[in-house]
C-alpha positions in Angstrom: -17.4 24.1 196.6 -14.0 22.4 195.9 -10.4 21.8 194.3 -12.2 19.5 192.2 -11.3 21.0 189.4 -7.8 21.6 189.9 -7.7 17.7 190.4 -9.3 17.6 187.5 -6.7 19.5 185.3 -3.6 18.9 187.5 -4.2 15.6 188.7 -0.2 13.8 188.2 0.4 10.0 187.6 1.7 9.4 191.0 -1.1 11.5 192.8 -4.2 9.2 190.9 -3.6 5.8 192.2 -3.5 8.2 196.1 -6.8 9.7 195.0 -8.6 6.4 193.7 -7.5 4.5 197.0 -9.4 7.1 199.2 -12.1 7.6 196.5 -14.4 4.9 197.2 -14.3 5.5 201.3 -17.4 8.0 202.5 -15.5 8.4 205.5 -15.2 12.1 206.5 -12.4 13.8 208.2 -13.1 16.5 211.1 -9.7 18.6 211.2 -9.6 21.5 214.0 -8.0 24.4 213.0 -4.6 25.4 214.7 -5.8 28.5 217.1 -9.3 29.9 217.6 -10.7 32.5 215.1 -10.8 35.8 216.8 -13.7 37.9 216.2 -15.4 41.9 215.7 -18.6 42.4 215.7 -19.5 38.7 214.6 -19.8 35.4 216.3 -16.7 33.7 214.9 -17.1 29.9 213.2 -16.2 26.7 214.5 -13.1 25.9 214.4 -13.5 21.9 213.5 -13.5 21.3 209.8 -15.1 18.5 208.0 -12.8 17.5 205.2 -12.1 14.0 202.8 -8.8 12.4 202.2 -9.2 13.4 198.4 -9.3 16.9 199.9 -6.3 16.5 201.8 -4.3 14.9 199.1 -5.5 17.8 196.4 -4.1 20.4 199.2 -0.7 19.1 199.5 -0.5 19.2 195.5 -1.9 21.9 195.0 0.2 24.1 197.5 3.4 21.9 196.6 2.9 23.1 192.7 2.4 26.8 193.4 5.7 26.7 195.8 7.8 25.1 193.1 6.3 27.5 190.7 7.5 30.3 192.8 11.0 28.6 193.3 11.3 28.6 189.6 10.2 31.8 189.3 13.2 33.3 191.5 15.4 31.8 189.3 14.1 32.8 185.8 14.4 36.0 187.1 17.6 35.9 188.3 18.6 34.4 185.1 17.1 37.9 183.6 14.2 35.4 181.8 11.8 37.3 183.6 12.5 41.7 183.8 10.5 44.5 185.7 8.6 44.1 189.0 8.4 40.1 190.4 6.3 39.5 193.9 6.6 36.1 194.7 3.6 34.3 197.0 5.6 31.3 198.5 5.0 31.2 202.4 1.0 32.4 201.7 -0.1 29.4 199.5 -2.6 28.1 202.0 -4.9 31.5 201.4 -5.2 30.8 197.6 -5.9 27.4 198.2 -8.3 27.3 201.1 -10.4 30.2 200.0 -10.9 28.8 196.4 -11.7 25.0 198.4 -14.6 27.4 200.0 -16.2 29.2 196.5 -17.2 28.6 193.2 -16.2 30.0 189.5 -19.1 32.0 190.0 -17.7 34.1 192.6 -15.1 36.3 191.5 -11.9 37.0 193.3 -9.4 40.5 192.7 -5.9 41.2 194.3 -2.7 43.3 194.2 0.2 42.0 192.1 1.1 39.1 194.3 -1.2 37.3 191.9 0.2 34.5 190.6 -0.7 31.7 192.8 -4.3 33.0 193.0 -4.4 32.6 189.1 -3.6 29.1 189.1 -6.2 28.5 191.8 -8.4 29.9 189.4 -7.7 27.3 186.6 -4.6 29.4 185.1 -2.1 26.8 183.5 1.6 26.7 184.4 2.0 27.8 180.7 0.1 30.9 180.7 1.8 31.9 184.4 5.6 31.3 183.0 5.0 32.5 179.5 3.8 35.9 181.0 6.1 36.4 183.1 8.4 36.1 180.2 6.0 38.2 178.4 5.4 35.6 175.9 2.5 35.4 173.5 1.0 32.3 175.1 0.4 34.4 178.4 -2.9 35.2 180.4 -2.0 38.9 179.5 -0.6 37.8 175.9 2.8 38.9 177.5 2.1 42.4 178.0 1.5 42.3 181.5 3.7 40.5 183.3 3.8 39.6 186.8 1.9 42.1 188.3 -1.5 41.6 185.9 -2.6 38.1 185.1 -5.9 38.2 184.3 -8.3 35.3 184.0 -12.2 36.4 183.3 -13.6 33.1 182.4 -12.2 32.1 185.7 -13.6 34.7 187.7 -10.0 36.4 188.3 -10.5 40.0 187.4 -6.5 40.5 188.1 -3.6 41.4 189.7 -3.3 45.4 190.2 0.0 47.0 190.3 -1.6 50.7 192.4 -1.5 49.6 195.9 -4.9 49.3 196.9 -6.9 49.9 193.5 -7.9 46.9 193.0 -10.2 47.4 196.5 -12.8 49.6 195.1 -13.1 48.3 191.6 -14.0 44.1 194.0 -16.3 46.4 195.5 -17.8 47.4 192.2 -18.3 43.8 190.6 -19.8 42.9 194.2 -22.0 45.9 193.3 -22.6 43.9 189.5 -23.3 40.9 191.3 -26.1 42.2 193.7 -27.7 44.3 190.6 -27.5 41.3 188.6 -28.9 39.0 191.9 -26.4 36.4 190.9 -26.3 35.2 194.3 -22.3 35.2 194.1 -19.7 36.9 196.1 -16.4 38.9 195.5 -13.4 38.2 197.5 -11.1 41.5 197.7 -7.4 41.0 198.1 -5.0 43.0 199.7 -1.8 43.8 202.0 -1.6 45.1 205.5 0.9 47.6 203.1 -2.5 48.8 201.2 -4.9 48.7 204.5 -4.2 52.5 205.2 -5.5 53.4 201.8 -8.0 56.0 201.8 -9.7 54.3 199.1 -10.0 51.1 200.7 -12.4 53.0 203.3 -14.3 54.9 201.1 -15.3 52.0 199.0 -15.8 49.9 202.4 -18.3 52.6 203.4 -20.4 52.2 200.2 -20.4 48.5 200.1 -21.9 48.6 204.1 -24.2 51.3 202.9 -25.3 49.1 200.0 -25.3 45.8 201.9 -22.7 44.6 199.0 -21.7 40.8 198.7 -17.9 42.1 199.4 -15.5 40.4 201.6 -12.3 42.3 202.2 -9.2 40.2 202.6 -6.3 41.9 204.1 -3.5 39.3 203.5 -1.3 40.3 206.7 1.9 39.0 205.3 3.6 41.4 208.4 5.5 44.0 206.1 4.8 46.5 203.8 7.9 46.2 201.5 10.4 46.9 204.1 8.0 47.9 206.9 6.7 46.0 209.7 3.2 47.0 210.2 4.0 47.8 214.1 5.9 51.0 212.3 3.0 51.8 209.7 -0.4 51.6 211.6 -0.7 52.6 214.8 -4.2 49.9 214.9 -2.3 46.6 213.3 -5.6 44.8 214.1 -6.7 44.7 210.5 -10.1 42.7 211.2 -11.4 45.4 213.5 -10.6 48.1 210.6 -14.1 48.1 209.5 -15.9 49.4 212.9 -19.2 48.8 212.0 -18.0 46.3 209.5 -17.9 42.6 211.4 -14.4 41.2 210.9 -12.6 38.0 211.6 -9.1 37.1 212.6 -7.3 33.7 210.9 -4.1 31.5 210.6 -3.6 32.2 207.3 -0.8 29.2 207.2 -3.9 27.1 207.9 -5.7 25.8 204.7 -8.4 24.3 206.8 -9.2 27.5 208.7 -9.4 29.9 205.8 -11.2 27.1 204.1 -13.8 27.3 207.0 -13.5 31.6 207.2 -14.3 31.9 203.5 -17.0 29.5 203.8 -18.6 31.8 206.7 -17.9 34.5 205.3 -20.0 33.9 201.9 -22.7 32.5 203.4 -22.2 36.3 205.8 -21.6 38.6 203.0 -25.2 36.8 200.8 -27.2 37.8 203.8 -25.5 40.7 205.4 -23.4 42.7 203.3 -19.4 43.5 203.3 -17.3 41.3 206.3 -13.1 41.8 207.0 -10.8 38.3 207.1 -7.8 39.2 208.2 -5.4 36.1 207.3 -2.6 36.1 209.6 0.3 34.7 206.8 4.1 35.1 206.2 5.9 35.4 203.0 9.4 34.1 202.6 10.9 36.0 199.8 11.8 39.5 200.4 8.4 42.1 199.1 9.8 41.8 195.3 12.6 40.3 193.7 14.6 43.4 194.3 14.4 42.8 198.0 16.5 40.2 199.3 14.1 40.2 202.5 16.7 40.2 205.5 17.8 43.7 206.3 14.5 44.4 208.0 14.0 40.6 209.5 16.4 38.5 210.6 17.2 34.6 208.9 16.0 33.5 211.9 12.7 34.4 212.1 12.3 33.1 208.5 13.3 29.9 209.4 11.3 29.6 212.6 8.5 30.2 210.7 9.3 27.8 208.0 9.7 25.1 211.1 6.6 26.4 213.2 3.7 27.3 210.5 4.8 26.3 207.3 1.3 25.7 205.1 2.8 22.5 203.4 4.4 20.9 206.2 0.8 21.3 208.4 -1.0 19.3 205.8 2.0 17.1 205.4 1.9 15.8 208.8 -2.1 15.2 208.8 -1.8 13.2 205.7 1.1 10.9 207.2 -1.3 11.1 210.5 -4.0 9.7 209.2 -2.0 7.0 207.0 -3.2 8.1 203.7 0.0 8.3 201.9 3.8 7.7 203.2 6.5 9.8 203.1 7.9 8.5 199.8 4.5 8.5 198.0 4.3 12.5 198.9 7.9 12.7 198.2 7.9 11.3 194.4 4.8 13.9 193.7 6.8 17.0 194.4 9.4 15.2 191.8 6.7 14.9 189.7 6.0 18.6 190.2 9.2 19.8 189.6 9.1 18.5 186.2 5.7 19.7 185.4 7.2 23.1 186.1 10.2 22.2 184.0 8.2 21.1 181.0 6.1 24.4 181.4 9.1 26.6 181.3 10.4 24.8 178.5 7.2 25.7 176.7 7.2 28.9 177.6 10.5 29.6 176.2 9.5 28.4 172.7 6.5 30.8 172.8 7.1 33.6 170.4 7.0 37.5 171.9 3.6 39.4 170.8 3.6 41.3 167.4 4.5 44.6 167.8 1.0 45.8 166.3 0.0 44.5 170.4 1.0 47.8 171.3 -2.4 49.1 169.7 -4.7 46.6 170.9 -6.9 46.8 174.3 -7.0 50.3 174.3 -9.6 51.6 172.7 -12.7 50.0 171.1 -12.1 48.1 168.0 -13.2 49.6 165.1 -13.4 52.6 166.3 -10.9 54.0 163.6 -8.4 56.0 166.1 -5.4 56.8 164.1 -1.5 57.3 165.7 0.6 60.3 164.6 4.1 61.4 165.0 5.0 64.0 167.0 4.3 66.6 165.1 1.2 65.3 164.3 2.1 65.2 160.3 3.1 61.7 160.0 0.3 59.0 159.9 1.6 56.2 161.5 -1.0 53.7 162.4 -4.5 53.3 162.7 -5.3 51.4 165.5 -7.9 48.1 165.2 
C-alpha cells in the first residue's frame, strides 16, 4: 500500500539520485499528524505515522506535479485551449495523495468532477489529463469528456461525475460488486460538503449500512459549495457525524500523513464492518470552477493565510528539510523539472488530433447492435451506428 508506482512512472532525473540515497537505509520515520482525529461512533486512530524517506520524497513530487498541473491548467483555459466546465483541485492535493499511499489498484475510488488530480493518483498520465481537457483523441475520455469525466478502469477510477452527488450511489454499488464478488477490496466515495445534503447520498448510505458494504464515504469539506459557505447551507456542518449510526471520523485534509493513516483505518473498518464517513477538512484555492474567480464570497486574505498556515506542500516541505533528506535547492530544481514535464505534456497534447466525428456514435449503445440514426423526419438514413 504505496506511491510506489507513481515513483515508478514519474520518478524525474533530479528526484532518483534523492530516492537511491535514502533507499538502502531501513530506518523508519514516525510523523504525528498536525491535530487529533476527531471521532462518531468509532474509536479514532493514532495519530503518529510510520513513514520512509522514499515516502516523503514521493509526497512532495507527487503533490508538487498535480499543483503545476492545475497551474497550467488555469491558463490553457484562459487561453480558451480548454472550453466548458474546469474545477481545478490545487489547495486539496494531499487527499489524492495520502488516500491512494493507504490502498491498492484493487480498491476502486469514484468522485464528482474535481477529478483530475485523483486520476493521476491513479496512474493517469499528464498526456491523457491535458489532451482531454483539450478534448483531444489521446485523452482518458478519447476527448469527449472533458474535465468533468476522466475515467480510468484499469486503474480502478470509475470517474469523475458531473450530477452533484451521483456518483455517491453508483461507489456504493461497485462496493456492493466487491462484497458479491468477496474481493476483499474497498470503494472510496468522493464528494463535497456542496453534495452532502443530497437525498441520494442518504438513501444509498442507508443500503450500504444495511448490507454491511465495504463503502467509505468521503466528504471532501473544501468549506464552499460554489459560492456558499457551508455555515449558510447545512444547518449540521459536522459532516462525519452525518451518518448517525454510521461511525465517522474527522481529518486535516492538508495533512498527507493523516489521511494516509484515516484511509488506512478506514479500509481495514469498512472489510470488517461495513460503510464509515472521513470527513477531510481541506481548502481549495481557485474559485469552485474557472468561471468563479473565488473572492467575492472569501476574502484574499483568508486565501493566503491558508496558503501560509496549512498549505499540503509546504507541511511536507519542512519535514523533508527537517530531517535533512534533501536541501532547499535539491527540492527546488524538481519542481523545475516538473514544470517542464507539464510543458512537454501540453506540447503533446496540442499535436493530438480531435476524435473522428463518427465518435459521436460510439459508447452508446452496444456494438453491433445495428441501431440506425435518422433525420428528423425520420426519412433520411443517416447513419448506422457500430
Amino acid at each position: 500500500m504505496s506511491l510506489s508506482h507513481l515513483t515508478r512512472r514519474r520518478t524525474s532525473t533530479l528526484l532518483t539520485p534523492l530516492l537511491t540515497r535514502h533507499l538502502s537505509t531501513s530506518d523508519s520515520l514516525t510523523i504525528e499528524t498536525s491535530v487529533p482525529f476527531t471521532s462518531h461512533n468509532i474509536d479514532p486512530p493514532s495519530r503518529s505515522v510510520t513513514t520512509t524517506a522514499p515516502e516523503l520524497l514521493t509526497f512532495f513530487r507527487t503533490m508538487a506535479l498535480m499543483r503545476r498541473a492545475e497551474i497550467a491548467a488555469d491558463s490553457l483555459y484562459k487561453a480558451k485551449l480548454i472550453r466548458g466546465f474546469c474545477h481545478l483541485y490545487d489547495g486539496q492535493e494531499a487527499v489524492a495523495v495520502g488516500m491512494e499511499s493507504a490502498i491498492t489498484r484493487s480498491d476502486s475510488i469514484i468522485t464528482a468532477y474535481r477529478d483530475h488530480c485523483i486520476f493521476l493518483a491513479r496512474g493517469g498520465t499528464l498526456l491523457e489529463m491535458f489532451a482531454e481537457l483539450m478534448g483531444r483523441r489521446d485523452g482518458c475520455s478519447r476527448g469527449k469528456g472533458g474535465s468533468m469525466h476522466f475515467y480510468r478502469k484499469e486503474g480502478g477510477f470509475y470517474g469523475g461525475h458531473g450530477i452533484v452527488g451521483a456518483q455517491v450511489p453508483l461507489g456504493c454499488g461497485i462496493a456492493f460488486a466487491q462484497k458479491y464478488l468477496k474481493e476483499e477490496s474497498v470503494t472510496f466515495v468522493l464528494y463535497g460538503d456542496g453534495a452532502a445534503n443530497q437525498g441520494q447520498l442518504f438513501e444509498a448510505l442507508n443500503m450500504a449500512a444495511l448490507w454491511d458494504l465495504p463503502a467509505i464515504l468521503v466528504c471532501e469539506n473544501n468549506h464552499y459549495g460554489m459560492g456558499t459557505a457551508e455555515w449558510r447551507a447545512a444547518k449540521s456542518p459536522a459532516y462525519y457525524k452525518r451518518g448517525d449510526y454510521v461511525p465517522g471520523l474527522k481529518v486535516d485534509g492538508m495533512d498527507v500523513f493523516a489521511v494516509k493513516q484515516a484511509c488506512k483505518f478506514a479500509k481495514e473498518h469498512v472489510l470488517k464492518n461495513g460503510p464509515i464517513i472521513l470527513e477531510m477538512d481541506t481548502y481549495r484555492y481557485h474559485g469552485h470552477s474557472m468561471s468563479d474567480p473565488g473572492s467575492t464570497y472569501r476574502t484574499r486574505d483568508e486565501i493566503s493565510g491558508i496558503r501560509q498556515e496549512r498549505d499540503p506542500i509546504e507541511r511536507v516541505r519542512k519535514l523533508i528539510l527537517a530531517h535533512d533528506l534533501a536541501t532547499e535547492k535539491e527540492l527546488k530544481d524538481v519542481e523545475k523539472e516538473l514544470r517542464k514535464e507539464v510543458d512537454d505534456a501540453i506540447a503533446q497534447a496540442k499535436e493530438s488530433p480531435l476524435p473522428d466525428t463518427s465518435e459521436l456514435f460510439t459508447n452508446i449503445y452496444v456494438k453491433g447492435l445495428g441501431t440506425e440514426a435518422f433525420g428528423a423526419d425520420r426519412k433520411e438514413l443517416r447513419a448506422v451506428l457500430p
